[in-house]
Structure formats: C-alpha cells, structure tokens
N, C-alpha and C positions, 0 to 999 in steps of 0.2 A: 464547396464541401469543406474547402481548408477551415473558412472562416467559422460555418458551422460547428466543426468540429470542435475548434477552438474555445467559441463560446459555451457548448455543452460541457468539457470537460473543465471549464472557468466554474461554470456554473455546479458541480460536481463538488468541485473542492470547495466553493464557499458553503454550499448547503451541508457540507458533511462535518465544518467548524464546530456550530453547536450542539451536533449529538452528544447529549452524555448520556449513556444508558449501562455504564459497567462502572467498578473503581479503580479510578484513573492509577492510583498509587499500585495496587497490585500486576500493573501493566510494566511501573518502569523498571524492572530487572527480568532478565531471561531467567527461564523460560517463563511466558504467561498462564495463569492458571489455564484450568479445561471448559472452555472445549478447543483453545488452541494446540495446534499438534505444531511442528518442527515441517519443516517444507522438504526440506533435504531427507525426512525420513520416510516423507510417504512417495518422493517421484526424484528421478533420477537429478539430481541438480547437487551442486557441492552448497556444503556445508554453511558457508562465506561465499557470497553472490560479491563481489567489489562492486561498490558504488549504490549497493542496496544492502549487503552486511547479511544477517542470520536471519533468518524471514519465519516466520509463525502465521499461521490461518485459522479460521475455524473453520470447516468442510462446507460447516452449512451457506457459509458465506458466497462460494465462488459461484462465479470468475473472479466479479469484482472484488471480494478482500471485506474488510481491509484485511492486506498484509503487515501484521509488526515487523518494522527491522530494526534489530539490535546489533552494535557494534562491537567490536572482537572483545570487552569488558563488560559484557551484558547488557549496554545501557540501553533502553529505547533511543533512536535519533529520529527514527521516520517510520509515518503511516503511508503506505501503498496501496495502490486499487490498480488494478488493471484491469479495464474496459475494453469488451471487444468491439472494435469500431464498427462492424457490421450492428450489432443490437444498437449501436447510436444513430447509424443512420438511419436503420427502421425505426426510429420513434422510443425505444426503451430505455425508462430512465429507469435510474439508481437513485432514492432515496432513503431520507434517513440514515446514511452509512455511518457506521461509529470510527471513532479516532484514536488512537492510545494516547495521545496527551492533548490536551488543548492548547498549550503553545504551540504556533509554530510560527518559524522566522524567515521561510521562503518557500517555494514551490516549482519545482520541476513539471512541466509533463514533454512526454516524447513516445516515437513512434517503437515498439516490437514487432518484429514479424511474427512472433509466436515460440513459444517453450513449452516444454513438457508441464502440464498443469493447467495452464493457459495454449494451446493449440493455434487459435486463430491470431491472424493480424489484432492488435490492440494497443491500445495509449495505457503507457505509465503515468498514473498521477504520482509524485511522492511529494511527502508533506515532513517538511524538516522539522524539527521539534525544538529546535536551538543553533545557533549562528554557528558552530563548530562540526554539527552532526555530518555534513556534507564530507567534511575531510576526513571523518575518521571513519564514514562506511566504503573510502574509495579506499584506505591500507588494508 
C-alpha cells in the first residue's frame, strides 16, 4: 500500500507540472482572482496554516485543490492538493490538475488525518514554487 501510494501521489505531482490552463502571473499575489475563495473564510481553519501559509481554492476543485498558499507577504510559494487516500486506493485518479506557478524547486507529500474541508485521511502534495518558499510558509 505504502509503495503504491507513493508512486500515485509521485505520479500526481509530475502530471499536474504541465497544466497551464489559467494566467500564471495573475496567481502570484494574494488574493487570486474568482473563482478562488480564501480557505479560512469559508471553514473553520486560521488565517496562516504554518508550514502551508494562506491557502485559496476554487470550490469546484475539491478535495483535491489545487490549494494556492501564499506567504505572510502575499507571495505565491506553494500549490497543494490533498488527496483522500481512500479514492486512491479505490482506483481514482486526479488529472489535469492546475498549478499557480510552474516553477517549482521541491516537493513534499505527507500523511493528514483529516481537517475541516478535507474530513478523510489524505496526502498533502505540496509543490514549492522557489528554494526559499519552504521557510517562509513555516513563520
């Protein structure tokens, strides 16, 4: 299951690289145009997530996201998806997902037991957008 798991949400992150389907530029400063809404305004979560920053969605998107997170200066650093592990083991892929920036210069994933928005067990993907993003969505 582990290894499984692993290669899906590998396979997640590389195919959601080349989406471009919006403009990238009016992504990197908070807030993002519509139909992204603010995370913190539609479900109990603060403002500033540390180590994920200010989080934006579009509704239509969930579970998986992407979630923009912007760092306490606006900036985009990281796109987020979170995938409920359960629709991965039954077979449900996510494609096509879009990115706020096409750079990016590392990638996290790890395990959630679940938050308000996201309920079930699921993997964080995040997709750093720059070699500094990491440190400045953890202040």
């Amino acid at each position: 299951m582990t290894k499984a798991f692993a290669l899906a949400a590998g396979l997640l992150a590389a195919t959601a690289l080349p989406a471009l389907a919006h403009d990238e530029e009016a992504l990197r400063q908070s807030p993002p145009p519509a139909p992204f809404i603010q995370v913190s305004d539609a479900l109990p979560l603060p403002e500033f997530i540390p180590g994920l920053g200010t989080l934006f969605v579009d509704p239509a998107t969930l579970p998986a996201g992407p979630f923009l997170a912007y760092d306490r200066d606006g900036n985009l650093s990281a796109t987020v998806y979170m995938t409920p592990l359960e629709e991965l083991a039954n077979g449900i892929s996510y494609d096509d997902l879009h990115v706020g920036a096409h750079n990016v210069s590392s990638v996290d994933i790890y395990y959630n037991a679940g938050h308000p928005g996201v309920e079930a067990p699921h993997a964080h993907v995040v997709l750093f957008h720059d070699d500094e993003a990491r440190g400045r969505l953890a202040e």
